[in-house]
N, C-alpha and C positions, 0 to 999 in steps of 0.2 A: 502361365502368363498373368500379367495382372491385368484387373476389371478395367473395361474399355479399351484394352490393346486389342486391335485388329487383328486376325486371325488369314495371312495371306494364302494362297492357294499357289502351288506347281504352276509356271510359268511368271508369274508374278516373284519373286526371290529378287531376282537383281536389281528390282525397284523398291523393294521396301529398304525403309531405316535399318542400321544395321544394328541399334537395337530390336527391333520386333524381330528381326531374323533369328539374334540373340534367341531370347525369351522363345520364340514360336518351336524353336532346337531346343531347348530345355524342356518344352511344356512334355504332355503328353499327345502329341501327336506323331503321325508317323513321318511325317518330311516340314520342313528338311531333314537331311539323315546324313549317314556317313558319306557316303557318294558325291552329295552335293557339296558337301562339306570338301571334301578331296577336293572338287573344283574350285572351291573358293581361294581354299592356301595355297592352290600350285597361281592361281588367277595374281596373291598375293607375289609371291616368288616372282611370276615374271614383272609387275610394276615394281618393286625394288630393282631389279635388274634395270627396267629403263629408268628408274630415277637416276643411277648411279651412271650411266650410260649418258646422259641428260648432263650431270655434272664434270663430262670429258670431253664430250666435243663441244670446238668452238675454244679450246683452251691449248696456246703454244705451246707450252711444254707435252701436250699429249698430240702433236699435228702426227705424228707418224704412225700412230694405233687408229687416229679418226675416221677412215676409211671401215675398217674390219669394227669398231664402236658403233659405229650408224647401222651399219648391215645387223648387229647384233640389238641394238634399240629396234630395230624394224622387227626384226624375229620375234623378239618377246613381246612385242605390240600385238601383233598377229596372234600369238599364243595366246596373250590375254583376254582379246577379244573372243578366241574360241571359247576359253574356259570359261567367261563369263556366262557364254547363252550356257554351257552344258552344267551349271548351277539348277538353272529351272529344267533342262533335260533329264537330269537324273533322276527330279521330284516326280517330273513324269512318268518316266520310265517306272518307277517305282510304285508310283498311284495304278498305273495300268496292269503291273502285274499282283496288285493286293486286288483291283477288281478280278481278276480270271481266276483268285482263290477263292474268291467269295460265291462263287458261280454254285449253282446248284447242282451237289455231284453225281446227278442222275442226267443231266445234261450231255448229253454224249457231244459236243462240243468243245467240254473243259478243259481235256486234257490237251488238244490242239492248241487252244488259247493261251494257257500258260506256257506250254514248250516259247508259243509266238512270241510272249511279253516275256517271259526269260530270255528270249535272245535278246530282246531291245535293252533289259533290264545289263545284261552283261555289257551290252556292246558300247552303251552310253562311258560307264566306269572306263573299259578298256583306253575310248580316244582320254581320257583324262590322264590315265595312266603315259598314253604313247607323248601328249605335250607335256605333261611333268616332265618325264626323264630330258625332252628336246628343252627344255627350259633352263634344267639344270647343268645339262653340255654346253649351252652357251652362258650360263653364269660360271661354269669352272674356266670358257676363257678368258670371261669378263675379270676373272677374280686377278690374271695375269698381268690383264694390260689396262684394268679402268683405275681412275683417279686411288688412289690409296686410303686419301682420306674417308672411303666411303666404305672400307676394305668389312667392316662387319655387317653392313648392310649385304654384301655379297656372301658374307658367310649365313646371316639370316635367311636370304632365299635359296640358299643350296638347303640349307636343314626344312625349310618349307618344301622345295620342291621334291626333296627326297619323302617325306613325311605324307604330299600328297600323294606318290608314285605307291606308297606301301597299303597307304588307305584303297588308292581306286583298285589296286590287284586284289584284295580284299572282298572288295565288295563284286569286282570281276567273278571273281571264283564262285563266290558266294552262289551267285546263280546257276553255275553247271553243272548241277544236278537236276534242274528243273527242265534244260533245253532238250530238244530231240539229240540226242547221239549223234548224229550226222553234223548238225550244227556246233555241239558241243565238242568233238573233237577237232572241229577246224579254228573253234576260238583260242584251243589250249595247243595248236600248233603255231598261231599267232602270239599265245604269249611268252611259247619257249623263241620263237624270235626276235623277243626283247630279251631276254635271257630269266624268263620266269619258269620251272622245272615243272 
């Protein structure tokens, strides 16, 4: 980062400039990271979606799609707003499971605490993963029936949404070596329910 760039902390992300976010993901620090990152470009994906949704209804030639347009602006509004908070949930997530490493490994404690903060650490990526793919099901209907002229914008949030759905399974997995067994095998029953092996 450069000198006098502010250095923001987990839960703080969604408010900083998206330069210091830049820089602060570049620097050497550990968050933002992949994770959060995932939620930003699925976050991206779904406002493309409503801008392009934005420029259909309200317009004659699209009155007969506007109905099934709105319902699908409203969806990816909702997506967005998730994916925004779980930007700084992930840093979290992630800050809490670098403290349960750092713990003293005589501490008969640690091992419970990490199992704990690898769950949360999975579980954050997981919802980003589950609204990516919802993001990208309603940008391949949007791609059908929204305005044309907007038609690569809709191809730019499919390649975002897909791109975030591959990072958060990623960073999903990442952590189910750390979780208890019993935990660990019901996240990876949830993720073959999205169709992850």
């Amino acid at each position: 980062m450069s000198a006098g760039e502010r250095t923001y902390q987990p839960g703080e992300f969604i408010d900083a400039p998206l330069r210091n976010y830049l820089a602060q993901l570049a620097s050497e620090t550990p968050t933002p990271g992949g994770g959060s990152c995932a939620a930003l470009v699925a976050a991206l994906a779904a406002g493309l979606g409503e801008m392009v949704a934005a420029f259909t209804v309200g317009r004659a030639k699209f009155a007969a799609v506007e109905p099934d347009v709105r319902i699908i602006r409203e969806h990816l509004g909702q997506a967005r707003e998730m994916l925004q908070r779980l930007i700084d949930q992930d840093a979290e997530a992630y800050a809490g499971l670098s403290a349960a490493f750092k713990l003293d490994r005589t501490d008969p404690l640690r091992g419970g605490k990490i199992q704990s903060a690898a769950a949360i650490a999975a579980g954050v990526p997981f919802q980003t993963a589950v609204l990516a793919r919802r993001v990208g099901s309603d940008l391949q209907t949007l791609q059908s029936i929204a305005n044309p002229n907007l038609i690569t914008d809709v191809k730019a949030g499919l390649a975002f949404a897909q791109a975030a759905f591959s990072a958060a399974i990623a960073n999903t997995q990442a952590n189910l070596p750390y979780m208890e067994s019993r935990d660990a095998e019901r996240m990876r029953g949830e993720l073959r329910a999205i169709g992850v092996g």
